[in-house]
C-alpha positions in Angstrom: 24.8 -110.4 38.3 23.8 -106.6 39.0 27.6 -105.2 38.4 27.7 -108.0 35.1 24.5 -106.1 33.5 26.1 -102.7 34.5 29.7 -103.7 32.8 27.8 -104.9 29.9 25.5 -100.7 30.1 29.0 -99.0 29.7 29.9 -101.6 27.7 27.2 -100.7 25.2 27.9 -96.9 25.2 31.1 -97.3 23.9 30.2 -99.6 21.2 27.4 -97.5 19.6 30.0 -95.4 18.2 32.6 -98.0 17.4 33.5 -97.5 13.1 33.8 -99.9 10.9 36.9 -98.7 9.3 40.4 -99.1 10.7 42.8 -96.0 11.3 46.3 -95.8 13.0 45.8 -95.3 16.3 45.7 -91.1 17.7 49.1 -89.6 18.2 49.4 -88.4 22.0 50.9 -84.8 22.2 52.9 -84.7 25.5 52.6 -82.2 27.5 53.7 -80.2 30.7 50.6 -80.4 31.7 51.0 -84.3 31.9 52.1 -86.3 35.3 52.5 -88.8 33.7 54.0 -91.2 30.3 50.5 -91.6 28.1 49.8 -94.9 28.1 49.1 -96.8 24.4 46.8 -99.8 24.0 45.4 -101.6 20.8 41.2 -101.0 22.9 39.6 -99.7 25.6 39.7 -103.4 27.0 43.1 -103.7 27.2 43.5 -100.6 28.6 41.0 -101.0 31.4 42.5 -104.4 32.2 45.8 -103.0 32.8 44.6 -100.3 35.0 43.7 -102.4 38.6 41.7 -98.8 39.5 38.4 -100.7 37.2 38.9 -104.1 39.1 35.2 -103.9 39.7 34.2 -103.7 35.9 36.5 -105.6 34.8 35.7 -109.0 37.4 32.5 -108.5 35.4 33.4 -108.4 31.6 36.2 -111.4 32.3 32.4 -113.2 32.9 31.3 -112.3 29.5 32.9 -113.2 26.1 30.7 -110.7 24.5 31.5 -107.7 26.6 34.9 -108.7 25.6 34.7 -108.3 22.3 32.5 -105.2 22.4 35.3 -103.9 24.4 37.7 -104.3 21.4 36.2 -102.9 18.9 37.8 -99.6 17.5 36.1 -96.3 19.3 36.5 -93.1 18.7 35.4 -91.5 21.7 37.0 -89.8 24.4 35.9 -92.0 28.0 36.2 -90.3 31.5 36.2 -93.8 33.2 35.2 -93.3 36.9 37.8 -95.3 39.1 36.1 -98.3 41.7 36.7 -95.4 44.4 34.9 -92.6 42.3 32.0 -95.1 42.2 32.2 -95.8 45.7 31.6 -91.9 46.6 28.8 -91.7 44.5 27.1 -94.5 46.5 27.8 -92.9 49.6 26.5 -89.7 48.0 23.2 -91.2 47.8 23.3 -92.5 51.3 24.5 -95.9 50.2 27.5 -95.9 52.5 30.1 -97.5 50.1 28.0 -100.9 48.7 27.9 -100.5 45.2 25.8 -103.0 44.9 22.5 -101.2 44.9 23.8 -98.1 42.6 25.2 -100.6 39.8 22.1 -102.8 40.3 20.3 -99.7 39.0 21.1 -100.4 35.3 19.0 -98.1 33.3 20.2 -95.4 35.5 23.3 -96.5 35.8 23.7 -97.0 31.2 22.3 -93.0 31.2 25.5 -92.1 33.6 28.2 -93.8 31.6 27.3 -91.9 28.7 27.1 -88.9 30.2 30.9 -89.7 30.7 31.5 -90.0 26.9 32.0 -88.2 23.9 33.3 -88.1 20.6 36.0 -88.0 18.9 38.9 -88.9 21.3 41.0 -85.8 23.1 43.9 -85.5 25.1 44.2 -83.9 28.0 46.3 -81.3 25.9 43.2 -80.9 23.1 40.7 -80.5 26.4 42.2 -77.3 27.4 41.6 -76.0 24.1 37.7 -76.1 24.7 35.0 -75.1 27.4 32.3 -77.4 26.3 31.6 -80.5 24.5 28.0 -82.1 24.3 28.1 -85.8 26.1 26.3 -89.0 24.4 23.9 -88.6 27.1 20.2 -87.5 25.0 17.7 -86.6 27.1 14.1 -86.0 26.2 11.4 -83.4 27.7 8.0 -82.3 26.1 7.7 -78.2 25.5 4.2 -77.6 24.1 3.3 -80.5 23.5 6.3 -81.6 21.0 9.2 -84.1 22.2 12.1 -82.7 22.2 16.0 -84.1 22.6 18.7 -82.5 24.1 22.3 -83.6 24.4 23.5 -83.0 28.2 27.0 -80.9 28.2 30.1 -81.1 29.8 32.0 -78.2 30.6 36.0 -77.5 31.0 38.4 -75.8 32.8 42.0 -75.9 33.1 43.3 -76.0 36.8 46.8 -76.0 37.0 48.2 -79.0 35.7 44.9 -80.7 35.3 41.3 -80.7 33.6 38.4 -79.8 35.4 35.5 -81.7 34.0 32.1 -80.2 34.8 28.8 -81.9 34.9 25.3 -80.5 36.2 25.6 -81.2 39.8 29.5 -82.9 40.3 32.6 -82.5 38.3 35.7 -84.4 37.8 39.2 -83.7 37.5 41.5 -86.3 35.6 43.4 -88.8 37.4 47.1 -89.5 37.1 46.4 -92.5 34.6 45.0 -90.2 31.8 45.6 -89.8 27.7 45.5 -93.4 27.5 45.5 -94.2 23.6 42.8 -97.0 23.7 43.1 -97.4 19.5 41.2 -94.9 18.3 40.1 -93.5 21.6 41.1 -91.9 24.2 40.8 -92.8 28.1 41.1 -90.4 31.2 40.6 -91.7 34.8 38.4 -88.9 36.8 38.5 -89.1 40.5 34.2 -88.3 40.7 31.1 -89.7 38.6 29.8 -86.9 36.6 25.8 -86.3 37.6 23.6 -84.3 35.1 21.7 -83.8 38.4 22.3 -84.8 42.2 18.0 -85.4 43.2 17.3 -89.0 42.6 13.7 -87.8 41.4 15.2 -85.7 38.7 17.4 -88.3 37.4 14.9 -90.4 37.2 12.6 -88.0 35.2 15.8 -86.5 32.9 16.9 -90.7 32.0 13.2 -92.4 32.2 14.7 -94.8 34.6 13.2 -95.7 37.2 15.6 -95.6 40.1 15.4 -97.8 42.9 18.3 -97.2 45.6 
């Protein structure tokens, strides 16, 4: 049930910036940069079907007709999906060994980190090298003088050799060989790391208003 309502958190971050209107799908530019063919798929849940690297979100969407169709809908956002084994490392990061279970039982937490993974519009790998920083769809909030104020956490990028470095506050990332996925109007990279705006539970807690229970 825990890794259901966490499918259904990244789920929702996607969808919030799904478009009503229908576009051909975003041309891929290959590259020498690339390892490998891009990959084309009508959605984001085709494409994550296909890939057996998500088997853990995806056991929980095939439980949800809803997530489903969410999943179809037309995005235009670039998604760093973290593989089963990057989420395994970030449980063991926060002494969890590799059980999952407790991190994606954490859902608030756990909805803050997906979008921290996502922005808009989609880019490939190739448009990614032509930028060092892009603001994520993770909004944060903090009080300076008594006035609420939002901030958009950002990502920052580096080309390494044949691949992208993606840089959050306290991890980064670097794409996976399954990466410039078209996903309809989307794009998909597999990263090898979950991002973390910060590594101290305490902090995350106080940066998402989540309370985190681990």
């Amino acid at each position: 049930m825990a890794s259901h309502k966490a499918t259904s958190c990244l789920v929702l971050c996607f969808c919030f910036l799904a478009t009503a209107t229908a576009r051909k799908p975003l041309a891929v530019t290959t590259t020498a940069a690339t390892t490998a063919p891009a990959l084309k798929y009508a959605t984001f849940y085709e494409a994550l079907s296909k890939d057996p690297s998500h088997k853990m979100i995806m056991d929980a969407v095939a439980k949800d007709a809803a997530t489903k169709a969410m999943l179809r809908l037309p995005l235009n956002v670039t998604a760093f999906v973290p593989t089963d084994t990057a989420f395994a490392k970030a449980a063991a990061k926060f002494g969890l060994g590799n059980d999952t279970s407790k991190l994606m039982a954490n859902t608030c937490l756990l909805n803050a980190l997906l979008k921290y993974h996502i922005m808009s519009p989609g880019m490939t790998q190739a448009k990614l090298a032509t930028i060092t920083s892009k603001n994520s769809m993770l909004v944060v909030s903090s009080t300076v003088n008594g006035a609420k104020k939002t901030t958009a956490k950002v990502l920052k990028f580096k080309v390494e050799g044949n691949n992208i470095r993606v840089q959050g506050g306290a991890t980064s990332a670097t794409l996976g060989k399954i990466r410039n996925v078209v996903a309809g109007k989307g794009i998909l990279h597999n990263v090898d790391n979950v991002l973390l705006p910060s590594a101290n539970l305490t902090t995350l807690a106080q940066m998402t208003g989540c309370k985190v229970t681990l």
